[in-house]
PyMOL Python script that loads the backbone (N, CA, C, O; Angstrom):
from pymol import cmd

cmd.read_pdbstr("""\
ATOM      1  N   UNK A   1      30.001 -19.555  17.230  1.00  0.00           N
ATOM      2  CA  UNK A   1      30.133 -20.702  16.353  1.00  0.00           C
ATOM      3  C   UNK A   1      30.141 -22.000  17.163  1.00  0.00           C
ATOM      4  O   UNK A   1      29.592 -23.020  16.744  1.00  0.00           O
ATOM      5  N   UNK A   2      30.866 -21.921  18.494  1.00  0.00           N
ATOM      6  CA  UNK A   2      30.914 -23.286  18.645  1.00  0.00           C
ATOM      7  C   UNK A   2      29.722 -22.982  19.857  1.00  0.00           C
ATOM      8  O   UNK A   2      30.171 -23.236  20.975  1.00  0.00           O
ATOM      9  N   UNK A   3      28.767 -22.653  19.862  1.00  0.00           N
ATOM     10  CA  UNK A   3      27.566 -22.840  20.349  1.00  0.00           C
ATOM     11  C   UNK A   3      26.919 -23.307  19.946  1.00  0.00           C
ATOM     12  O   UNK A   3      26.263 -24.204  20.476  1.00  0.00           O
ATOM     13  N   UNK A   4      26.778 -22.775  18.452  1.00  0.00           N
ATOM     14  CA  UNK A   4      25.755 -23.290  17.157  1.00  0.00           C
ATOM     15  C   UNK A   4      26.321 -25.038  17.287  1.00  0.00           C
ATOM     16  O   UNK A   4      25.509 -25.936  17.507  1.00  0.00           O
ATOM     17  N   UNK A   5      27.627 -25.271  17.133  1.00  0.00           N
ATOM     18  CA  UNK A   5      27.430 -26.633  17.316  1.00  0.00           C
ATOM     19  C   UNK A   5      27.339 -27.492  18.178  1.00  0.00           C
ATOM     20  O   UNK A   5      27.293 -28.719  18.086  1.00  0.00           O
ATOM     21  N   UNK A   6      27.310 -26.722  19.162  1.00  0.00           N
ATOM     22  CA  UNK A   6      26.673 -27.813  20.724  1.00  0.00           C
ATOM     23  C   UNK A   6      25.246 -27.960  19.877  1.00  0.00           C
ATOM     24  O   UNK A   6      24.751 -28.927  19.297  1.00  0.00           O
ATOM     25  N   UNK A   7      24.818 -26.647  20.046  1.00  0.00           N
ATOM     26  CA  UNK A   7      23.460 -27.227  19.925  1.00  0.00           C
ATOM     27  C   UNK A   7      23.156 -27.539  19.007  1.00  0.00           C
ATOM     28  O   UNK A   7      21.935 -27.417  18.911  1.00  0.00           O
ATOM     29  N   UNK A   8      23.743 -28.051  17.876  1.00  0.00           N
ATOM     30  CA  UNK A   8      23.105 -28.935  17.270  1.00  0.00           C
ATOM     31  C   UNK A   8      23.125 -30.626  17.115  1.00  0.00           C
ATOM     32  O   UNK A   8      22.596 -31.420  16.337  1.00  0.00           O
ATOM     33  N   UNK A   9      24.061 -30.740  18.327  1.00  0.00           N
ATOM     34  CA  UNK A   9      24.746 -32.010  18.863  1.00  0.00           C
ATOM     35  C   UNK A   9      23.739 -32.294  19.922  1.00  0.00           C
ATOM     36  O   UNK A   9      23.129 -33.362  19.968  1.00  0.00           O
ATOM     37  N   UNK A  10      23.598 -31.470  20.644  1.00  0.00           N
ATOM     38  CA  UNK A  10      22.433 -31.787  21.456  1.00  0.00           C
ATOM     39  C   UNK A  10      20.918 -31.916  20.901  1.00  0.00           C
ATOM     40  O   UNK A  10      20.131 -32.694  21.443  1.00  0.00           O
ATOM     41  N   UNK A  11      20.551 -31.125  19.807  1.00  0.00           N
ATOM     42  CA  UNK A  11      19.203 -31.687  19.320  1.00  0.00           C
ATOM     43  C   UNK A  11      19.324 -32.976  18.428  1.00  0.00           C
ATOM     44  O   UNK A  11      18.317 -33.576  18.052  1.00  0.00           O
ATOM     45  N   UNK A  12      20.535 -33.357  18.123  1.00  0.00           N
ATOM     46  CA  UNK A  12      20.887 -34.763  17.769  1.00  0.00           C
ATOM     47  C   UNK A  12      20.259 -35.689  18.445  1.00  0.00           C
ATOM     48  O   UNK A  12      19.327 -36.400  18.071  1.00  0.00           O
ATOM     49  N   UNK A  13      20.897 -35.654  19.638  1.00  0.00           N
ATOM     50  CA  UNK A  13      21.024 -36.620  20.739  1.00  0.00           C
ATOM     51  C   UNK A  13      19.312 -36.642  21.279  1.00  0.00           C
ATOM     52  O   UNK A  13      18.721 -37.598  21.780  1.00  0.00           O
ATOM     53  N   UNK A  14      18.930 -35.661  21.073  1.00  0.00           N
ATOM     54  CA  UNK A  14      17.560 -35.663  22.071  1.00  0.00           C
ATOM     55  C   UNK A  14      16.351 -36.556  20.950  1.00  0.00           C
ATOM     56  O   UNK A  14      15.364 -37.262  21.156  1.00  0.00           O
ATOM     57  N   UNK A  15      17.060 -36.072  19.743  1.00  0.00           N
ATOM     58  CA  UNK A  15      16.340 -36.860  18.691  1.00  0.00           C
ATOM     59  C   UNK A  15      16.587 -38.155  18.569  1.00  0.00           C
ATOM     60  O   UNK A  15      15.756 -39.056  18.448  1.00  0.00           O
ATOM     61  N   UNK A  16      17.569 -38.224  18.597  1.00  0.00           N
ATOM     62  CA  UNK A  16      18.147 -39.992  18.757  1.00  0.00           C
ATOM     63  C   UNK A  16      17.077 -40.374  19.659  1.00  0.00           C
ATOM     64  O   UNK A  16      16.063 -40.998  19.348  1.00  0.00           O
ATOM     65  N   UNK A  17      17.492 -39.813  21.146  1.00  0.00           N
ATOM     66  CA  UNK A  17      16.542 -40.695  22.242  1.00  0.00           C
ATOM     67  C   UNK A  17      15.184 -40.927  22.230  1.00  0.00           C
ATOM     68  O   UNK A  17      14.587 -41.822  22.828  1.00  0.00           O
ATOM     69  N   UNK A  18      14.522 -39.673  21.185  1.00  0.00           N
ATOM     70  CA  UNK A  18      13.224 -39.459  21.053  1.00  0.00           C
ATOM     71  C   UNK A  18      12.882 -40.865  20.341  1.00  0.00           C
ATOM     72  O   UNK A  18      12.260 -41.792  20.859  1.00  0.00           O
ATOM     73  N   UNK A  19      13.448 -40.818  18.984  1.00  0.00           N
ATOM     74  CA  UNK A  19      13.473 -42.327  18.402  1.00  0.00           C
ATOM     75  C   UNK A  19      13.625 -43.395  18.754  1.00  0.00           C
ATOM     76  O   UNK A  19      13.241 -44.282  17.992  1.00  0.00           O
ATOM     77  N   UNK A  20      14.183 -43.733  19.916  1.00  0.00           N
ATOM     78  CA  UNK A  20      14.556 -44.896  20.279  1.00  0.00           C
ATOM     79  C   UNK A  20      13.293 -45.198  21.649  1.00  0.00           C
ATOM     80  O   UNK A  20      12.859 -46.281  22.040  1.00  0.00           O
ATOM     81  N   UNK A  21      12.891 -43.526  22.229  1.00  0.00           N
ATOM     82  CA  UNK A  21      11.922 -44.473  23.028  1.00  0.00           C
ATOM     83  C   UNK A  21      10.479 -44.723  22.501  1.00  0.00           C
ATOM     84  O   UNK A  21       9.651 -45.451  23.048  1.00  0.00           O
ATOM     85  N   UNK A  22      10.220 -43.676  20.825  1.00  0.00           N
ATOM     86  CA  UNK A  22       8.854 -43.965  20.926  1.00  0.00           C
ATOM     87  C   UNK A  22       8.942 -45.764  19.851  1.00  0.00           C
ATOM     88  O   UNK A  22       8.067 -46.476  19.359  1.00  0.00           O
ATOM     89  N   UNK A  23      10.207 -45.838  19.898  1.00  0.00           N
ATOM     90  CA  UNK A  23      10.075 -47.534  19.236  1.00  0.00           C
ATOM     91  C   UNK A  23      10.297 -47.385  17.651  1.00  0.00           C
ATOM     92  O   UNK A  23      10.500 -48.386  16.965  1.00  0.00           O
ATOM     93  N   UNK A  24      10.247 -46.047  17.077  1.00  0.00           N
ATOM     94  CA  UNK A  24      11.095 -45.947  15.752  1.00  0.00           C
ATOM     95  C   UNK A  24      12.358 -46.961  15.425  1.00  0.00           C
ATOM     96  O   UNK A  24      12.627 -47.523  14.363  1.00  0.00           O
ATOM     97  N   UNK A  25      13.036 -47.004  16.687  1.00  0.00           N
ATOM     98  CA  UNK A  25      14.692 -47.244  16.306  1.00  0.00           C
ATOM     99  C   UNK A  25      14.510 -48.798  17.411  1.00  0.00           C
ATOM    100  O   UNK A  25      13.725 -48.885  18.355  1.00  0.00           O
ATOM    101  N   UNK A  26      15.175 -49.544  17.087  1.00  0.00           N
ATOM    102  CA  UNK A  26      15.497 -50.522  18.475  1.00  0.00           C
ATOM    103  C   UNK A  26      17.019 -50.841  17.922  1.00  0.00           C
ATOM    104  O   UNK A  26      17.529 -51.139  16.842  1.00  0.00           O
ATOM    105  N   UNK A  27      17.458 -50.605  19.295  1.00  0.00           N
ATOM    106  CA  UNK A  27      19.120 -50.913  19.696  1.00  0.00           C
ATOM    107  C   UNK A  27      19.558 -52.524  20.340  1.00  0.00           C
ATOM    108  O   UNK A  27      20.115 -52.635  21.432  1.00  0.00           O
ATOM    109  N   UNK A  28      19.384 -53.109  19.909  1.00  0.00           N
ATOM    110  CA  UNK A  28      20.222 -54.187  20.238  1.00  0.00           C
ATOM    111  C   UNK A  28      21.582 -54.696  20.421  1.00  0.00           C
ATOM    112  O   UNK A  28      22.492 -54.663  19.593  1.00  0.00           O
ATOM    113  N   UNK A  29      21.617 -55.378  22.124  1.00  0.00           N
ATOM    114  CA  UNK A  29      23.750 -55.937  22.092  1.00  0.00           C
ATOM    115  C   UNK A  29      23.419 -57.245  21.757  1.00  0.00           C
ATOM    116  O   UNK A  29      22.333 -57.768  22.006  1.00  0.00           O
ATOM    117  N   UNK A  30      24.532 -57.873  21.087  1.00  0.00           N
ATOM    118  CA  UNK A  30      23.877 -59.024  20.892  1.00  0.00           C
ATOM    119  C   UNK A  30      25.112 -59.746  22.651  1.00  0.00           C
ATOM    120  O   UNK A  30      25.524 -59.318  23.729  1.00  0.00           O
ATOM    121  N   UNK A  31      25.158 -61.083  21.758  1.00  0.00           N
ATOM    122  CA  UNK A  31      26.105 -61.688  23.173  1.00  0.00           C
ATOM    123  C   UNK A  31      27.890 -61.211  22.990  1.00  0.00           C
ATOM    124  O   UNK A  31      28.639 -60.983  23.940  1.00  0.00           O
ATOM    125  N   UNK A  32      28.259 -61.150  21.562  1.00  0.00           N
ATOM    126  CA  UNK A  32      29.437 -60.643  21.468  1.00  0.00           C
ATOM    127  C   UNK A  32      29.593 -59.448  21.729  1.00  0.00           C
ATOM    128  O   UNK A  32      30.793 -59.231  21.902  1.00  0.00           O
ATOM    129  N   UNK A  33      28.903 -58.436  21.862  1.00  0.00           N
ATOM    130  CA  UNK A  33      29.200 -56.795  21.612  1.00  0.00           C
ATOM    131  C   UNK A  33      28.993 -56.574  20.704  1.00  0.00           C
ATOM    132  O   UNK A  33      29.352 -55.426  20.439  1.00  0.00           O
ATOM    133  N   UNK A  34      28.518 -57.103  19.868  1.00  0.00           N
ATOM    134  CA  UNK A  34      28.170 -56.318  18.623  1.00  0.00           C
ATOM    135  C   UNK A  34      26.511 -55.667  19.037  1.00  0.00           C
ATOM    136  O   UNK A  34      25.772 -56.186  19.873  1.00  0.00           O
ATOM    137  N   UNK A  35      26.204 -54.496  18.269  1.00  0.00           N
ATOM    138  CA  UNK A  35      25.161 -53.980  18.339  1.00  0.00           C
ATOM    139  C   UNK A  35      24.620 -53.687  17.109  1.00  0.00           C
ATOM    140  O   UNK A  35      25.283 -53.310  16.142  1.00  0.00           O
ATOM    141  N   UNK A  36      23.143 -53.891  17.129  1.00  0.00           N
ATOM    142  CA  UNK A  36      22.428 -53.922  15.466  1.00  0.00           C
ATOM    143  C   UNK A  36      21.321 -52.819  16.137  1.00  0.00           C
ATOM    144  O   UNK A  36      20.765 -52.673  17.226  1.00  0.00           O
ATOM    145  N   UNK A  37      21.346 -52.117  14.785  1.00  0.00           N
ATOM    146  CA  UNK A  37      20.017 -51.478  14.678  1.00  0.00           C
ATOM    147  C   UNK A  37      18.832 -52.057  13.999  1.00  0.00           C
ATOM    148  O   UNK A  37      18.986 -52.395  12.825  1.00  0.00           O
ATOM    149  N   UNK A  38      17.509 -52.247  14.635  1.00  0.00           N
ATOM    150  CA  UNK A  38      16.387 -51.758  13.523  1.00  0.00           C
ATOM    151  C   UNK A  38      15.462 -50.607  13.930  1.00  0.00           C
ATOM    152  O   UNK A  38      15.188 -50.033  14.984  1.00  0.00           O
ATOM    153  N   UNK A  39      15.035 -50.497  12.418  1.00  0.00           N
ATOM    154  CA  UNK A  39      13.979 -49.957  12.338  1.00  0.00           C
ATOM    155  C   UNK A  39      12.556 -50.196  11.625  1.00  0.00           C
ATOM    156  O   UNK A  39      12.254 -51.059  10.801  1.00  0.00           O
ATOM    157  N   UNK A  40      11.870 -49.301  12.116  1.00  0.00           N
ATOM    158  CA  UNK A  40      10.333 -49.803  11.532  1.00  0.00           C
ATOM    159  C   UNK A  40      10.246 -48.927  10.539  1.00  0.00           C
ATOM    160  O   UNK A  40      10.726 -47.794  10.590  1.00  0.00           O
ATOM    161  N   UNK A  41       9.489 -49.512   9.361  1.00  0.00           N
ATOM    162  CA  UNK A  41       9.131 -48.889   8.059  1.00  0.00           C
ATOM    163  C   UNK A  41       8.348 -47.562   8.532  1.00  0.00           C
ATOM    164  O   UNK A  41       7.856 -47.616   9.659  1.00  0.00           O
ATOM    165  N   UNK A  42       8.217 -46.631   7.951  1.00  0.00           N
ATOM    166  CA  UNK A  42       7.302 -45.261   8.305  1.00  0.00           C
ATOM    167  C   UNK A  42       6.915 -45.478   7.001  1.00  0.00           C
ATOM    168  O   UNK A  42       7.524 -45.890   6.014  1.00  0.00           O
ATOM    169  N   UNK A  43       5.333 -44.980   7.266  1.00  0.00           N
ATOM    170  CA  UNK A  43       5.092 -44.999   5.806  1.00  0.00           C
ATOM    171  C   UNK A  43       4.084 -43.558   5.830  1.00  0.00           C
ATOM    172  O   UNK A  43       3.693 -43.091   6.899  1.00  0.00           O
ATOM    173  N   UNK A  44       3.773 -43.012   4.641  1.00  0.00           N
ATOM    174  CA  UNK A  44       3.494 -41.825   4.584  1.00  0.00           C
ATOM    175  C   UNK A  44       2.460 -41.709   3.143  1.00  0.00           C
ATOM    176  O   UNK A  44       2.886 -42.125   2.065  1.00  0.00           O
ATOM    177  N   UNK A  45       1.389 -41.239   3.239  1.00  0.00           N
ATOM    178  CA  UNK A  45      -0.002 -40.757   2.682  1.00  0.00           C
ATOM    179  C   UNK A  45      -0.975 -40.327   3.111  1.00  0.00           C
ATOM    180  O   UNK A  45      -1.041 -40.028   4.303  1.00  0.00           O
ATOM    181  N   UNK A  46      -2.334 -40.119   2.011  1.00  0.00           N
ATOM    182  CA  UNK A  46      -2.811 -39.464   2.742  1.00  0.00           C
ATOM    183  C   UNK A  46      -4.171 -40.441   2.874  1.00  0.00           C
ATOM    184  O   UNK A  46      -4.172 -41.639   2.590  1.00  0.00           O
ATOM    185  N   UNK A  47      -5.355 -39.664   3.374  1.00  0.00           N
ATOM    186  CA  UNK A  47      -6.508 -40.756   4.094  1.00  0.00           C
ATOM    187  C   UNK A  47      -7.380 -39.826   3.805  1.00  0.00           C
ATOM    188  O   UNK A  47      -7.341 -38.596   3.790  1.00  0.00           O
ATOM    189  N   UNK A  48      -8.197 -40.640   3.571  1.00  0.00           N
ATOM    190  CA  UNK A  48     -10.023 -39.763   3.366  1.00  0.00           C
ATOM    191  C   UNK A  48     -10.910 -39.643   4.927  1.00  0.00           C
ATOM    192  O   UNK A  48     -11.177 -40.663   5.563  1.00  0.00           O
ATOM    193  N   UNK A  49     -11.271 -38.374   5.370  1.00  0.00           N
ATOM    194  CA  UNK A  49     -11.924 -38.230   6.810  1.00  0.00           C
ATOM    195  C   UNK A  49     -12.503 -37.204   6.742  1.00  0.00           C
ATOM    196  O   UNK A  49     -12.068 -36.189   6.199  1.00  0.00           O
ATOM    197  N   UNK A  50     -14.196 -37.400   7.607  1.00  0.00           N
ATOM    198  CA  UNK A  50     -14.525 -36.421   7.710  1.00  0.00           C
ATOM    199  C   UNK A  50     -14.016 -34.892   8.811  1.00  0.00           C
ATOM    200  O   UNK A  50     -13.638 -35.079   9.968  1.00  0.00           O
ATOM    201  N   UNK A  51     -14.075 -33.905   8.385  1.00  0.00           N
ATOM    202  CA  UNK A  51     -13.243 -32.891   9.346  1.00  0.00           C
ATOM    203  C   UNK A  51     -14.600 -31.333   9.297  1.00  0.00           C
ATOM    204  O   UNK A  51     -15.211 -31.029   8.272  1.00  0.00           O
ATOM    205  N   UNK A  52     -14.708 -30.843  10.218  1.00  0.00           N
ATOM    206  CA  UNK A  52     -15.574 -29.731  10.119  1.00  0.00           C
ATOM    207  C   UNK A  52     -13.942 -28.504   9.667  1.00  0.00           C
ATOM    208  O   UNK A  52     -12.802 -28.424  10.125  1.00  0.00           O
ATOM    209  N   UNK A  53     -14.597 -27.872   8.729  1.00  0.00           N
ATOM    210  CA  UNK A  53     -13.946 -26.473   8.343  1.00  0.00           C
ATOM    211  C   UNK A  53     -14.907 -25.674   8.575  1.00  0.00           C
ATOM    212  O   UNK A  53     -16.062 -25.998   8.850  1.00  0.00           O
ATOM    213  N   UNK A  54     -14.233 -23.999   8.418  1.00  0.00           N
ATOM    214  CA  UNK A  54     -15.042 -23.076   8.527  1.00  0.00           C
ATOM    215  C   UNK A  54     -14.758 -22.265   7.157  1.00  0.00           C
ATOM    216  O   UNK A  54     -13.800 -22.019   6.425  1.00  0.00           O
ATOM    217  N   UNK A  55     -16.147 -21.992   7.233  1.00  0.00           N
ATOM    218  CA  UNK A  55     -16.513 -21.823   5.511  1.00  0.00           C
ATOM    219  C   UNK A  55     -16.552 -20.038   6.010  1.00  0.00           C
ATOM    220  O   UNK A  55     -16.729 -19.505   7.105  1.00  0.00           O
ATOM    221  N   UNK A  56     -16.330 -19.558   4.809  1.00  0.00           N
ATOM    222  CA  UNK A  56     -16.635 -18.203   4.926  1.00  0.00           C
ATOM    223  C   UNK A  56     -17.622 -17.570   3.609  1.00  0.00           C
ATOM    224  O   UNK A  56     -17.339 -17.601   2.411  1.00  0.00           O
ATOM    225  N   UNK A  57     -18.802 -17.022   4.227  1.00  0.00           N
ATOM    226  CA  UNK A  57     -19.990 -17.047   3.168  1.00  0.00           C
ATOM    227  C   UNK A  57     -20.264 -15.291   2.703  1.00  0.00           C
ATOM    228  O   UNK A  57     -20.526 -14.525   3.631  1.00  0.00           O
ATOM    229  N   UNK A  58     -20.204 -14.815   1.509  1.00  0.00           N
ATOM    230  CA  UNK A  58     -20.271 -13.643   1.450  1.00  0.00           C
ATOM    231  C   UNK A  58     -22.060 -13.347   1.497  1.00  0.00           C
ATOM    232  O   UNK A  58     -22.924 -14.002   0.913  1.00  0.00           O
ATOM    233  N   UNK A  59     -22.224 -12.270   2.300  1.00  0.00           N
ATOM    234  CA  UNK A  59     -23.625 -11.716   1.729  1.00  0.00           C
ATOM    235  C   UNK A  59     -23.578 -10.296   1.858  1.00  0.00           C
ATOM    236  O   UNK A  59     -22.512  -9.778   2.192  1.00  0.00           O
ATOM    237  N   UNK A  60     -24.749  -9.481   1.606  1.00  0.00           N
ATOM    238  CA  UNK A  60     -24.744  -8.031   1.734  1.00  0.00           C
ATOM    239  C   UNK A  60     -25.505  -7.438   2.443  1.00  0.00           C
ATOM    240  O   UNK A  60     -26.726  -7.532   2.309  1.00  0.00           O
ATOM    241  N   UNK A  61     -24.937  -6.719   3.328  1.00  0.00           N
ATOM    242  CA  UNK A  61     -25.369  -5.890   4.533  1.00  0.00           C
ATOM    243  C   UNK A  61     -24.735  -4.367   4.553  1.00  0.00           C
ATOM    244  O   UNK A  61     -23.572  -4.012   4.359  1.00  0.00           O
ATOM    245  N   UNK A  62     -26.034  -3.514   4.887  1.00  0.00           N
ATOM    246  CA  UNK A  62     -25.658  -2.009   4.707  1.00  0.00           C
ATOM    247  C   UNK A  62     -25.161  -1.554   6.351  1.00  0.00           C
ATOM    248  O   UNK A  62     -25.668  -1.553   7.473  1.00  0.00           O
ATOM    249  N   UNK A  63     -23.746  -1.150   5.663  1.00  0.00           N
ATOM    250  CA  UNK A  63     -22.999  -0.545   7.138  1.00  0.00           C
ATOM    251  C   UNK A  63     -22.967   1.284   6.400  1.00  0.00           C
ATOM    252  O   UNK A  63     -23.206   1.824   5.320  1.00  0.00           O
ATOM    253  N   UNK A  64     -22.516   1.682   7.779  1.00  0.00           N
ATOM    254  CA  UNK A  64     -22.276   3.027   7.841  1.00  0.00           C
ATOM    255  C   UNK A  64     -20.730   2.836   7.170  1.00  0.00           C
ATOM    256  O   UNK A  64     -19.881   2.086   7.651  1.00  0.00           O
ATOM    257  N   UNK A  65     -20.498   3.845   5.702  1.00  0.00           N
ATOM    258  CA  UNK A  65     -18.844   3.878   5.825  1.00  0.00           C
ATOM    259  C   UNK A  65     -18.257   5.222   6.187  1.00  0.00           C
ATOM    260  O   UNK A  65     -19.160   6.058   6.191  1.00  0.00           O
ATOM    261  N   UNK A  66     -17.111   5.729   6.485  1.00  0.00           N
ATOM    262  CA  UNK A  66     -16.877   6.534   6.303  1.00  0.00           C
ATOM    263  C   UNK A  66     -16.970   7.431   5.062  1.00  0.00           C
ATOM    264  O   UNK A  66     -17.164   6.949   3.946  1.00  0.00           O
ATOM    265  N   UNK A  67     -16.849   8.564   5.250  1.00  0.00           N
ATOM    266  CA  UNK A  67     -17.569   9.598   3.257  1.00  0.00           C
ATOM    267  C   UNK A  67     -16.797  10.845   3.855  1.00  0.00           C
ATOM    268  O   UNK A  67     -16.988  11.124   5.039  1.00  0.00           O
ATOM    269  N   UNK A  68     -16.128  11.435   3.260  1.00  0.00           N
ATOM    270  CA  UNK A  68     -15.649  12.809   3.215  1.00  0.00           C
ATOM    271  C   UNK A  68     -15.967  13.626   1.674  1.00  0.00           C
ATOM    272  O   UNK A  68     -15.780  13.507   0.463  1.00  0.00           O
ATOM    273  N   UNK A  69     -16.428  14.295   2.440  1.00  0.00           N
ATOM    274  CA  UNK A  69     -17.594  15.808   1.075  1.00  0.00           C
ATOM    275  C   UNK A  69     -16.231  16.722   0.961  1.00  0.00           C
ATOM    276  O   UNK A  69     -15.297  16.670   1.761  1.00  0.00           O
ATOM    277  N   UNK A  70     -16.312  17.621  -0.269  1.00  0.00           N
ATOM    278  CA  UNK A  70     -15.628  18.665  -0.113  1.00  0.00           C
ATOM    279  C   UNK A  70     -16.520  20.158  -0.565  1.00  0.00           C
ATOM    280  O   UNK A  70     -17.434  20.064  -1.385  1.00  0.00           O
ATOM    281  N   UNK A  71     -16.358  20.760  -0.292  1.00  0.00           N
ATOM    282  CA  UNK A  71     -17.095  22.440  -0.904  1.00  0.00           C
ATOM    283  C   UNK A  71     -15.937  23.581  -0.812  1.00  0.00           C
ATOM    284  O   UNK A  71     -14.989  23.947  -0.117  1.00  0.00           O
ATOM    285  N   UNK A  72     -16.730  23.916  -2.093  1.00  0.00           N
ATOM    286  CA  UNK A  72     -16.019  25.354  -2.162  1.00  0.00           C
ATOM    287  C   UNK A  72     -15.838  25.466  -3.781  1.00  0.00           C
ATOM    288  O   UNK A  72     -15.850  24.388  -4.376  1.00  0.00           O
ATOM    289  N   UNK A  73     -15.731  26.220  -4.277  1.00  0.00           N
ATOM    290  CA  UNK A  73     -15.305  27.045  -5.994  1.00  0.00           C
ATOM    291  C   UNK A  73     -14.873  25.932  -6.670  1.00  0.00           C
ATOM    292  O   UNK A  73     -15.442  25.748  -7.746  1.00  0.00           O
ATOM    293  N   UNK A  74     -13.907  25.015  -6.308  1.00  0.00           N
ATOM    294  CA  UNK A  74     -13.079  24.079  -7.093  1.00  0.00           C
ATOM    295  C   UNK A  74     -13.552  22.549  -6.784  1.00  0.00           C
ATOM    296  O   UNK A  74     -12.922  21.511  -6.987  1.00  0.00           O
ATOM    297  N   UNK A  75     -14.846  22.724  -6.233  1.00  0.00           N
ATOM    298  CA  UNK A  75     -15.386  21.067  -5.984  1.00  0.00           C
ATOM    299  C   UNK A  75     -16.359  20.900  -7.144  1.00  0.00           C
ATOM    300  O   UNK A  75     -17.198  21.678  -7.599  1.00  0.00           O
ATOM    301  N   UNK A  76     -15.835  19.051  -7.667  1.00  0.00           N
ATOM    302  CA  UNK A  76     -16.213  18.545  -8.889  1.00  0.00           C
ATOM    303  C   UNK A  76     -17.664  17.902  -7.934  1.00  0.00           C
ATOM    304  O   UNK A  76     -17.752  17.651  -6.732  1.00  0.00           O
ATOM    305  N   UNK A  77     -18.442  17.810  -8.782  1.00  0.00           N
ATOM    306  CA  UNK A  77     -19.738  16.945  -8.411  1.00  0.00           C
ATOM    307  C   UNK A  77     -19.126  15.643  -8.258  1.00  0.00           C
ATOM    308  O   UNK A  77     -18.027  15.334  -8.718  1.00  0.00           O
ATOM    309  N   UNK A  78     -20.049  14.747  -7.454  1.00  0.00           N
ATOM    310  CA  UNK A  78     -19.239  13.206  -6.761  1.00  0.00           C
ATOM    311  C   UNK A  78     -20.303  12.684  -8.012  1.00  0.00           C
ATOM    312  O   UNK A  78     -20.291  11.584  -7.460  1.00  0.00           O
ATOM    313  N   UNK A  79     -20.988  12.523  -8.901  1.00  0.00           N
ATOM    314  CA  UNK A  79     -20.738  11.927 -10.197  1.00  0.00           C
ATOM    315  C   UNK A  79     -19.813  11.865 -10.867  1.00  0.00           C
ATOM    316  O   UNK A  79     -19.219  10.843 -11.210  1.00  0.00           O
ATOM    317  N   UNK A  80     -19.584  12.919 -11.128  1.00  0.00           N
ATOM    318  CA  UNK A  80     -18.633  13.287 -12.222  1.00  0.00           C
ATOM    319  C   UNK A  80     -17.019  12.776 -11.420  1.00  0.00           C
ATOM    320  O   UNK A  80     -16.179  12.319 -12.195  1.00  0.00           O
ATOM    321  N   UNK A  81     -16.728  12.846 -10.268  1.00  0.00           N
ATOM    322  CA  UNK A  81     -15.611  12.956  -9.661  1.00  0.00           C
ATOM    323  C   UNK A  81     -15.579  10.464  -9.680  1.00  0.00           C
ATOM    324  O   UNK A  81     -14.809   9.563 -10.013  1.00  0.00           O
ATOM    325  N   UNK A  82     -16.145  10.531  -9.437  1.00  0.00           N
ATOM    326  CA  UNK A  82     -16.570   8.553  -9.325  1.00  0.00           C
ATOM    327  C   UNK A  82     -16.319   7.762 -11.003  1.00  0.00           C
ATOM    328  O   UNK A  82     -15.780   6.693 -11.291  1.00  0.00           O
ATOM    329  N   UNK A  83     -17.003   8.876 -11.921  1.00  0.00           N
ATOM    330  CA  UNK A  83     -17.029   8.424 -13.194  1.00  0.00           C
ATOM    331  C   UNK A  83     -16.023   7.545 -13.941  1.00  0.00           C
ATOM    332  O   UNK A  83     -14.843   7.884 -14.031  1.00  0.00           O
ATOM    333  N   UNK A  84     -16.514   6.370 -14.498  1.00  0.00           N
ATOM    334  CA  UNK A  84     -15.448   5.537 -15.063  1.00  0.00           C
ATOM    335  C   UNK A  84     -15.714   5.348 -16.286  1.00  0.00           C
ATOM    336  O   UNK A  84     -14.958   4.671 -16.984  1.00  0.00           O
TER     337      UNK A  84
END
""", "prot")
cmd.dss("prot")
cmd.show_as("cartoon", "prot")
cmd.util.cbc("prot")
cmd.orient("prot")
């Protein structure tokens, strides 16, 4: 238990710093000691771009499948045995 909350004190902190150096967050002292935060607006949507995907195209090609036959007294014909 009290591992779980180190570490989640520590991915705090690493996040904090992360924010503050890519310029998300700015920390300011002023001349008294006081300290202000800002921050920059994030803004979030989406955008029209071209992007290559990969398409997946059906066609028909004859493979070998596996087939198991049966024989003997009690084998149904594979018509009759397929029939729907």
């Amino acid at each position: 238990m009290l591992r779980t909350i180190l570490l989640v004190i520590v991915l705090l902190i690493v996040i904090a710093i992360a924010l503050v150096s890519l310029g998300v967050v700015n920390l300011r002292q002023g001349g008294d000691g006081t300290v202000s935060i800002q921050t920059r607006d994030v803004e979030m949507g989406t955008t029209t771009t071209n992007v290559e995907i990969p398409v997946v195209r059906m066609e028909n090609r004859t493979v070998e499948v596996p087939a198991i036959g049966v024989t003997g007294d009690n084998a149904q014909a594979p018509a009759a045995a397929n029939a729907q």
